[in-house]
C-alpha positions as CSV (number, residue, x, y, z in Angstrom):
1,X,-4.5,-18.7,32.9
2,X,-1.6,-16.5,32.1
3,X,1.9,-16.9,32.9
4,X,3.3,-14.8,35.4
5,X,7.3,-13.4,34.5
6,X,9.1,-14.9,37.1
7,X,12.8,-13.8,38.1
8,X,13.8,-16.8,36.2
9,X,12.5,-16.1,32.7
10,X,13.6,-12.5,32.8
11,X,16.9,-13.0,33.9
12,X,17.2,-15.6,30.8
13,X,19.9,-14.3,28.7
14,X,18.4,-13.3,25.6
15,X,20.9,-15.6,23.7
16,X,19.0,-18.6,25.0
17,X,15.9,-17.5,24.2
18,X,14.4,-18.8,20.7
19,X,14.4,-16.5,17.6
20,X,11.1,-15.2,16.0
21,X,11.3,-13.5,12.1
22,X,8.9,-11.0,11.5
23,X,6.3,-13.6,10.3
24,X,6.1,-17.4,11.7
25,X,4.1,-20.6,11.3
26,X,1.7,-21.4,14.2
27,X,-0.5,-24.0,14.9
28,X,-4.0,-23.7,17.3
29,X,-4.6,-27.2,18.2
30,X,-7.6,-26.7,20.5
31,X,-9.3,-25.1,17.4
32,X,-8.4,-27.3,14.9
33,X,-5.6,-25.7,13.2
34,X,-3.0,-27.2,12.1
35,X,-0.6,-24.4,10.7
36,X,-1.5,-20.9,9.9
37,X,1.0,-17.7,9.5
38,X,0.8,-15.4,11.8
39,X,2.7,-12.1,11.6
40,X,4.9,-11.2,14.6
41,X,3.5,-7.8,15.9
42,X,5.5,-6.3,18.9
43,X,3.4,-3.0,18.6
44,X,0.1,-5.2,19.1
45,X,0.0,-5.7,22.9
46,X,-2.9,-8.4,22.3
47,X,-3.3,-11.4,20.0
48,X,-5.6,-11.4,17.1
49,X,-7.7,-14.1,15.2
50,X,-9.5,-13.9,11.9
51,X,-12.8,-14.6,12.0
52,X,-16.2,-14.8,10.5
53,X,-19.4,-15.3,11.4
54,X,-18.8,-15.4,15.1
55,X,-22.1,-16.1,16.8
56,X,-22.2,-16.5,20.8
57,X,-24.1,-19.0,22.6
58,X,-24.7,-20.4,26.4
59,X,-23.6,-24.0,27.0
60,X,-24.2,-25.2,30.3
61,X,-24.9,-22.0,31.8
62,X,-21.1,-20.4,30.1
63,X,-21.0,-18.0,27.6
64,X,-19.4,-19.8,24.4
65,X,-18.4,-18.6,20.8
66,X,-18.8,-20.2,17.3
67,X,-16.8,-19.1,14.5
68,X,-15.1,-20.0,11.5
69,X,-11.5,-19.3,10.4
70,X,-10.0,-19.0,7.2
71,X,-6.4,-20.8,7.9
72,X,-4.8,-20.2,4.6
73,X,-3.8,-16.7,2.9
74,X,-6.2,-15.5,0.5
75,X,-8.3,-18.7,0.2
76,X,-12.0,-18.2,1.2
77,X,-12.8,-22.1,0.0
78,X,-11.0,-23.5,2.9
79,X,-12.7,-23.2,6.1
80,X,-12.5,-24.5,9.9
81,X,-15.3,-24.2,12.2
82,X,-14.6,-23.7,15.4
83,X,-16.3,-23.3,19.7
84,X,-14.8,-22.1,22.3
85,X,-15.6,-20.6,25.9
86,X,-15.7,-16.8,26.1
87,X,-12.9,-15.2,28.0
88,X,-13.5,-11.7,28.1
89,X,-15.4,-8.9,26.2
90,X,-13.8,-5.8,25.9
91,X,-12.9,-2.8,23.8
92,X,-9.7,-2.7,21.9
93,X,-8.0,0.1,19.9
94,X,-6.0,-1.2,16.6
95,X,-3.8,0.1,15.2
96,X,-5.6,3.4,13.0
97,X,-6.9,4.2,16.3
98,X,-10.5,3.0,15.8
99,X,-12.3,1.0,19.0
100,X,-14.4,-2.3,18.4
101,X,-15.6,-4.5,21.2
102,X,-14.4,-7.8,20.8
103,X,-14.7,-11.6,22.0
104,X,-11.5,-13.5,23.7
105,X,-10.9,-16.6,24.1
106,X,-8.1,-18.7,25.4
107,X,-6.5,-21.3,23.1
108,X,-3.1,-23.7,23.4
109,X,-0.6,-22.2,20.3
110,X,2.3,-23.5,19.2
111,X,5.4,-22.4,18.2
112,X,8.4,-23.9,17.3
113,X,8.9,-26.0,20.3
114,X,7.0,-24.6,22.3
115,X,3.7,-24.8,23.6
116,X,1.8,-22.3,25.6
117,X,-1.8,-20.9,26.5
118,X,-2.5,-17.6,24.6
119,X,-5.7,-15.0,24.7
120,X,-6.5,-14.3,21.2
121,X,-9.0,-11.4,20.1
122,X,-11.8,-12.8,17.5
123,X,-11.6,-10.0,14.7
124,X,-12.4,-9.5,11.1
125,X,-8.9,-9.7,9.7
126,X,-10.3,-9.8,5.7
127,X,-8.5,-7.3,4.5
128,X,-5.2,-7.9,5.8
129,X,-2.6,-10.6,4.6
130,X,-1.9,-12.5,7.9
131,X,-4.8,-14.5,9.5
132,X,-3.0,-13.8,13.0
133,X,-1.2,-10.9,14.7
134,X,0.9,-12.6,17.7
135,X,1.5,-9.3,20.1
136,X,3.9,-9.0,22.8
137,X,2.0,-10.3,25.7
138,X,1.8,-14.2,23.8
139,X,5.9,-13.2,23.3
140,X,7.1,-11.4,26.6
141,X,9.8,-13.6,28.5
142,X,9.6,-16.4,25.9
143,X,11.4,-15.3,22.5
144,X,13.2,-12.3,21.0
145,X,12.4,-11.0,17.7
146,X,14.6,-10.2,14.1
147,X,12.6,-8.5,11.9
148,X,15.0,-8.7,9.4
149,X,14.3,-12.2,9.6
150,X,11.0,-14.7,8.5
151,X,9.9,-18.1,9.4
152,X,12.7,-19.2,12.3
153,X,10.4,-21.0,13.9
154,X,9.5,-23.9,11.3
155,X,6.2,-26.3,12.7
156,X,7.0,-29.8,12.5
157,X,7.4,-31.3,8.9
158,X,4.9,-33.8,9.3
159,X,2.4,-30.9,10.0
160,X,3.9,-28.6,7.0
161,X,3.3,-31.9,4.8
162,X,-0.3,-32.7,6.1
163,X,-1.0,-28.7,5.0
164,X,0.1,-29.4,1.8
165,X,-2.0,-32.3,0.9
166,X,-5.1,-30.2,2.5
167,X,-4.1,-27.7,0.1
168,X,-3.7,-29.7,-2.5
169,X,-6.7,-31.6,-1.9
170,X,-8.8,-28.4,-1.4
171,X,-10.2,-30.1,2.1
172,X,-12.3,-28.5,4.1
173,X,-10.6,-29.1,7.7
């Protein structure tokens, strides 16, 4: 379900609205992750999702999607499998201009204090450094964005700490 501007939300002074830096900690709770950064891409007007092996399937007559993720920068060993129901199929032009179909879903992310429902495109992100691209429409009436800045938006310790023992532990989530 997306979430409609209202009057209210863009009349908000931009003042009030939370700060993003060019690249921020997320979370995707409905898939299983607990913090993965994402780079903040106002010329992307869609989200986008690493990931591999993406195989659809029907489930009680719904088109469904299982894939896995690679939450952490240029670490192949760590790996989180994840289902979720199709949302759309269509064609998307990145940013060297080329056009891929691809799968979206809808997924809970959050961010900072907030919590909202996002589409995210499922995409082979390999060869790029972020494992996310948050575009504009997951950001229109909700933040404003300093690219000078990084990380304003912290997740919660407690989920920053349970990262670091995954990593340190080299779990498989």
């Amino acid at each position: 379900m997306k979430t409609k501007p209202t009057k209210q939300t863009l009349d908000k002074p931009i003042l009030t609205k939370p700060t993003l830096g060019w690249r921020e900690w997320v979370a995707l709770p409905g898939l299983g992750i607990k913090a993965l950064k994402c780079k903040v891409d106002t010329g992307a007007r869609t989200s986008a999702l690493h990931a591999f092996s993406v195989e659809p399937f029907e489930r009680d007559g719904q088109d469904w999607i299982r894939f896995g993720v690679h939450p952490h920068q240029q670490e192949l060993e760590i790996e989180v499998w994840c289902e979720a129901l199709v949302k759309d199929k269509r064609v998307v032009t990145d940013s060297g201009g080329n056009k891929t179909e691809r799968y979206f879903i809808e997924t809970e992310l959050v961010l900072g204090d907030q919590r909202f429902m996002i589409d995210l495109s499922l995409t082979s992100r390999d060869t790029m450094r972020f494992r996310m691209l948050l575009g504009r429409v997951a950001m229109e009436t909700r933040f404003v964005v300093d690219v000078s800045r990084s990380y304003c938006q912290r997740l919660p310790e407690q989920d920053l700490q349970n990262l670091d023992q995954s990593v340190a532990q080299g779990s498989h989530a």
